[in-house]
C-alpha atoms as one frame of an Amber mdcrd trajectory, in Angstrom:
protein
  37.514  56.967 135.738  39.878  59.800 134.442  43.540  60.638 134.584  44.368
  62.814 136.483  47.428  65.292 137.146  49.033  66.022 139.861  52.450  68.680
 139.781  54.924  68.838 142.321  58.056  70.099 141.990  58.010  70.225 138.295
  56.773  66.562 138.315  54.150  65.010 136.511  51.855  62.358 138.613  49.142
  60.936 136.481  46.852  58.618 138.314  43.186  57.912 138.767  40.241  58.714
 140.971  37.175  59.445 140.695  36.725  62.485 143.281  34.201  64.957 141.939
  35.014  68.811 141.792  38.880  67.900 141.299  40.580  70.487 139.370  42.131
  68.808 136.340  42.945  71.749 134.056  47.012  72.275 134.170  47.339  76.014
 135.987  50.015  76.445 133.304  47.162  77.147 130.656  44.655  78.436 132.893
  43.503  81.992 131.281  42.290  84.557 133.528  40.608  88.455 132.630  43.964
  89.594 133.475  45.758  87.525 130.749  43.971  88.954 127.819  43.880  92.556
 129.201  44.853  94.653 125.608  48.316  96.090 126.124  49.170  98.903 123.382
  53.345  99.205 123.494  54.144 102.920 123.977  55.423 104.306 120.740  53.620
 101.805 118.580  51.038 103.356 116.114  47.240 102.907 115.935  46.088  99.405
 115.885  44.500  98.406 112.084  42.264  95.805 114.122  41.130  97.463 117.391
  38.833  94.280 118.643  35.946  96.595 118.679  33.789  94.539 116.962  35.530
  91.313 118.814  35.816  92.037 122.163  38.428  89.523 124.173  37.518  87.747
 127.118  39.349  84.571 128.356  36.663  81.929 126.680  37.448  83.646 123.711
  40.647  83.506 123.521  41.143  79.880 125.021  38.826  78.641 122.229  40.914
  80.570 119.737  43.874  78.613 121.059  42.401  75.090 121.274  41.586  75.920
 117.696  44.787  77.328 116.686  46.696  73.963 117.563  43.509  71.444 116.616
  44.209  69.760 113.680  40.744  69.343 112.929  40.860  72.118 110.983  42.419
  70.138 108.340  40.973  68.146 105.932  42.798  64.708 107.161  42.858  66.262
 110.449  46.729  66.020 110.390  47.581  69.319 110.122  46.869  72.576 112.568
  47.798  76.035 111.986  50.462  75.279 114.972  51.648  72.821 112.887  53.337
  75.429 110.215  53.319  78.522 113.139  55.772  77.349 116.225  56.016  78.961
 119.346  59.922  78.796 119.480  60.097  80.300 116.071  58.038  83.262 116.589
  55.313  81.241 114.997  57.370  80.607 111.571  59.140  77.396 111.077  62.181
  76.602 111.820  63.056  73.096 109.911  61.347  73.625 106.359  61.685  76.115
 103.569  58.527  76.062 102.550  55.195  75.742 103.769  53.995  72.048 103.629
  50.957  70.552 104.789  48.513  67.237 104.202  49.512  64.503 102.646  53.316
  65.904 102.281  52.416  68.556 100.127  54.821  70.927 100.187  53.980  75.221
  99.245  55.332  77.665  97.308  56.290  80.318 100.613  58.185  80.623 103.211
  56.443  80.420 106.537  55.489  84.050 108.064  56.071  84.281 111.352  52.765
  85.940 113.327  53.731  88.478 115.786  52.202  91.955 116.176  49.091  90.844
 113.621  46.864  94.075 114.451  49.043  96.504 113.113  49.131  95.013 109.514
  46.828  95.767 107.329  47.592  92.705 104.816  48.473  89.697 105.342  50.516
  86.773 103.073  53.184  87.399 101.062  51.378  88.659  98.487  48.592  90.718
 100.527  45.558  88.755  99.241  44.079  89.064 102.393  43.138  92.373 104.452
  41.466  91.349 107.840  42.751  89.580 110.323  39.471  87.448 110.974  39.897
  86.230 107.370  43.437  85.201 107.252  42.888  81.664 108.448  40.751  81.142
 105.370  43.511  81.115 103.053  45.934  78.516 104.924  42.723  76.621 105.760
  41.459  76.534 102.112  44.873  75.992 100.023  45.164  72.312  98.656  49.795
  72.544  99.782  48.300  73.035 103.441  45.214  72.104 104.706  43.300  71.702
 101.964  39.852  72.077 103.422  36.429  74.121 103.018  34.754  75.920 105.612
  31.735  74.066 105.578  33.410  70.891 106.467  35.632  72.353 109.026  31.784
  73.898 110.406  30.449  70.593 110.276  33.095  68.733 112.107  32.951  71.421
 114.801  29.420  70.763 115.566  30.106  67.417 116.042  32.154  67.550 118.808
  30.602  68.055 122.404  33.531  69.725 123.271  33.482  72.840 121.037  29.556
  72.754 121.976  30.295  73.937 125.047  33.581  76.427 124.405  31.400  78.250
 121.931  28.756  78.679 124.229  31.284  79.609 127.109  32.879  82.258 124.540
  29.545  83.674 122.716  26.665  82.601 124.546  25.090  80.964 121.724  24.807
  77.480 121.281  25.234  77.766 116.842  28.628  77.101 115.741  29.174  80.096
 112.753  32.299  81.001 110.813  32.256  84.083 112.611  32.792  83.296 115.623
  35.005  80.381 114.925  37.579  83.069 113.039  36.611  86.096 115.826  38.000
  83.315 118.380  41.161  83.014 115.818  41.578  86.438 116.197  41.567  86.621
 120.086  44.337  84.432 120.046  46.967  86.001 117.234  45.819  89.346 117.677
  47.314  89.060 121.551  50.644  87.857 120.471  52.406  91.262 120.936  55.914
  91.457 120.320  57.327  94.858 121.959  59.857  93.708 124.868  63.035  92.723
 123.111  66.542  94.341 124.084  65.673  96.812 121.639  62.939  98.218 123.531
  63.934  98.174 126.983  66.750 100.177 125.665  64.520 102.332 124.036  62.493
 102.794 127.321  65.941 103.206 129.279  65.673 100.303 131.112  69.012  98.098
 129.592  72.080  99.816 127.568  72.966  98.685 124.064  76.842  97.580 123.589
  78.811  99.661 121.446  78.600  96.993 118.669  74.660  97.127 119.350  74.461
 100.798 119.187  76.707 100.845 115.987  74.851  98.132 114.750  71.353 100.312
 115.297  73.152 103.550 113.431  73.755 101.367 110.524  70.524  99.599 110.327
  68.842 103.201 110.446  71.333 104.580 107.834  70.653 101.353 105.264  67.661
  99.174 106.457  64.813 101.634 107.924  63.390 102.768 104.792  61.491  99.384
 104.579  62.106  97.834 107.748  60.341 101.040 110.171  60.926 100.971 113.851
  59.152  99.969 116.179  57.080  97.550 113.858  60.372  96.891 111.720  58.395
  96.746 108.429  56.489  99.355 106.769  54.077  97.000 105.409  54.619  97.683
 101.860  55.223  95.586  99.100  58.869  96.085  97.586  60.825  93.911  95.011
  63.967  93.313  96.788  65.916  91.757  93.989  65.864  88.288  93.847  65.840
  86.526  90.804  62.815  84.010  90.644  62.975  80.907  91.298  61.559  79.303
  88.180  60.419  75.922  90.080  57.875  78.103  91.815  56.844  80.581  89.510
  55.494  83.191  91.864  54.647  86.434  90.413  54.510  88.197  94.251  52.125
  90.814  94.053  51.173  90.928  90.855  48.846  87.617  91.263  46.842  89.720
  93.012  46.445  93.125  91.550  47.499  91.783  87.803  49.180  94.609  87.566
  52.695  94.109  85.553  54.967  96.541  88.104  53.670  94.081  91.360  55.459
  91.424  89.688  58.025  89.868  92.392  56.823  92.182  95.423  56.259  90.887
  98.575  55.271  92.165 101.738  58.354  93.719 103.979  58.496  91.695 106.349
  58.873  92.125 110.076  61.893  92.056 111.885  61.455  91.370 114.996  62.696
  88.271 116.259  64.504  87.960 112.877  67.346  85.984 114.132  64.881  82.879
 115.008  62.683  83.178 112.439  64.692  81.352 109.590  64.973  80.590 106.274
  64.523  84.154 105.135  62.598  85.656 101.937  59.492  84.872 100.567  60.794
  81.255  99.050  63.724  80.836 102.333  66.339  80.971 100.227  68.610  82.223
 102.918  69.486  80.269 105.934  71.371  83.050 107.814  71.586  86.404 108.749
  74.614  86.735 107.212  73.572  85.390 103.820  70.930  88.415 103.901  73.427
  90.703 104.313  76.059  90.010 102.303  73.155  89.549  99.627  72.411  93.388
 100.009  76.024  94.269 100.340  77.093  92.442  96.926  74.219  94.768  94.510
  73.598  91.845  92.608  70.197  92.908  92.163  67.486  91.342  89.413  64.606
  93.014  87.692  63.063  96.018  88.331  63.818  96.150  91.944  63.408  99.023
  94.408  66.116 101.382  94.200  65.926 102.158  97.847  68.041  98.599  98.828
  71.317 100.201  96.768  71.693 102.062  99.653  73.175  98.677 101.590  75.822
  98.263  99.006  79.196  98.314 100.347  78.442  97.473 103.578  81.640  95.914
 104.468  81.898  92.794 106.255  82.516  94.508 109.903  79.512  96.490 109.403
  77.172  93.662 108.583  78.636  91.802 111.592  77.379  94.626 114.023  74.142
  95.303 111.978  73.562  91.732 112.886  74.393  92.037 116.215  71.337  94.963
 116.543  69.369  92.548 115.049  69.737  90.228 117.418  68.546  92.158 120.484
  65.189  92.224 118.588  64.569  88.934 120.282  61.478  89.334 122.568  62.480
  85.600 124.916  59.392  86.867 127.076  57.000  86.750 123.986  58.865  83.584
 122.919  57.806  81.905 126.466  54.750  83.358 127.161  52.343  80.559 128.647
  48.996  82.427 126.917  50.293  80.961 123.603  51.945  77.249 124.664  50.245
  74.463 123.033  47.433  72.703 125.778  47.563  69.349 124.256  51.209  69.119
 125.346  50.594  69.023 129.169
């Protein structure tokens, strides 16, 4: 006997029966050709990872999402990458500062969220990684998170009847490989495109920006788009913005991974769409609000051999941060934010 659901008017009917050929799959999660059709935003700029080598098809990317939110991937199998990555926050996280992971570990970074992944060509804080299908090995292998090894994670996979069969359904072959296991990965965060915001329908002349909006976008392209590029809203570059480190977490940015002694405190520029539910903000969330970022940059209290190109927000009087912030907020994409593709399927 199984449990089965039933859904009528919003309601949830679980019962039992035992009637073969019954559809038990909630339609909510069902993924069709349609659903992972690649959809380049107009105005966006060559894709870094063009799934030619990883072409997406539904099996694909549902296995990449059963894996995504599976904490089997973990070495106590406690912890998933959805764990860290939520939906409502753009895949950051909303309720810690930094990462944290098994055992109650906590890391030395903010969370990143993961939006618009195949137009960066790094990835982390620090850019030790440069491929999207490799990302989930650094997460996956760091002792704060979830402190496993890919062989064990491999081995565990095999195990279960379950994956048997999705990796078959997604790549014909009945082996279980790292490859394919971080291809699926990619099916599933590569598709979580950002590009319908406010911001762009205005852009595409669909909606109208208030007049705080529209001043708030002539300021922001006066003081903030040197770094933070439309549409992407970063440049991907590494940039010392200033901060003084925090000497609990002695984090060099950068500079642990080129050694070099002008990386030291750089991290990525990060993206900022969907900035205004995305926070604590900087690499080590120092900030818990928008307007703590911005009267940060306003004030010039800059540390270290920072990049000259953020003295251009000092001054910014209070008024003017207040509208900057209010452009800011219409980069909130609430169709990418609800989009069934990427809802967790455990929680039916």
């Amino acid at each position: 006997m199984k449990t089965r659901y039933i859904y009528i008017m919003g309601l949830t009917i679980a019962f039992c029966c035992c009637l073969s050929g019954f559809v038990e799959t909630n339609p909510y999660f069902i993924i069709k050709a349609k659903d992972v059709e690649l959809k380049v935003p107009k105005g966006f700029p060559q894709m870094v990872y063009d799934f030619k080598d990883n072409p997406i098809t539904p099996e694909g990317f549902v296995l990449g999402r059963k894996l995504f939110y599976d904490p089997i991937l973990s070495k106590d199998s406690s912890i998933s990458c959805g764990f860290c990555h939520q939906r409502i926050a753009a895949f950051a996280h909303l309720d810690h500062v930094l990462s944290h992971g098994i055992n109650g570990l906590i890391g030395n970074r903010n969370v990143p969220p993961l939006q618009n992944l195949v137009w960066q060509q790094n990835f982390m804080w620090d850019g030790g990684i440069n491929h999207l299908e490799v990302q989930p090995l650094a997460p996956l292998s760091n002792d704060k998170e979830m402190g496993e090894n890919l062989n064990n994670v491999l081995q565990k996979l095999r195990r279960n009847a379950e994956y048997k069969t999705m990796f078959q359904e997604a790549f014909k072959d009945t082996a279980i490989s790292s490859a394919q296991m971080l291809k699926a990965l990619a099916q599933f965060t590569g598709l979580m495109i950002s590009a319908n915001s406010k911001y762009d329908k205005c852009i595409r002349g669909e909606e109208k920006f208030t007049d705080a909006e529209q001043h708030g976008l002539e300021l922001f392209r006066m003081h903030c788009e040197n770094c933070h590029k439309e549409p992407l809203f970063t440049d991907n570059s590494f940039r010392n913005n200033g901060l003084k480190p925090d000497t609990a977490l002695s984090d060099s940015g950068r500079a642990r991974i080129t050694g070099l002694a002008e990386d030291y405190m750089k991290f990525k520029v990060p993206t900022l769409r969907n900035i205004s539910i995305t926070y604590p903000y900087m690499h080590d969330g120092r900030f818990k609000t928008l307007d703590k970022v911005l009267r940060y940059y306003a004030g010039g209290s800059f540390y270290g051999n920072y990049d000259k190109s953020i003295e251009r927000n000092i001054g910014l009087t209070a008024p003017e941060q207040a509208d900057i912030i209010t452009f800011l907020k219409t980069l909130t994409d609430m169709e990418f934010l609800r989009d069934r593709r990427f809802a967790d399927p455990n929680y039916r």
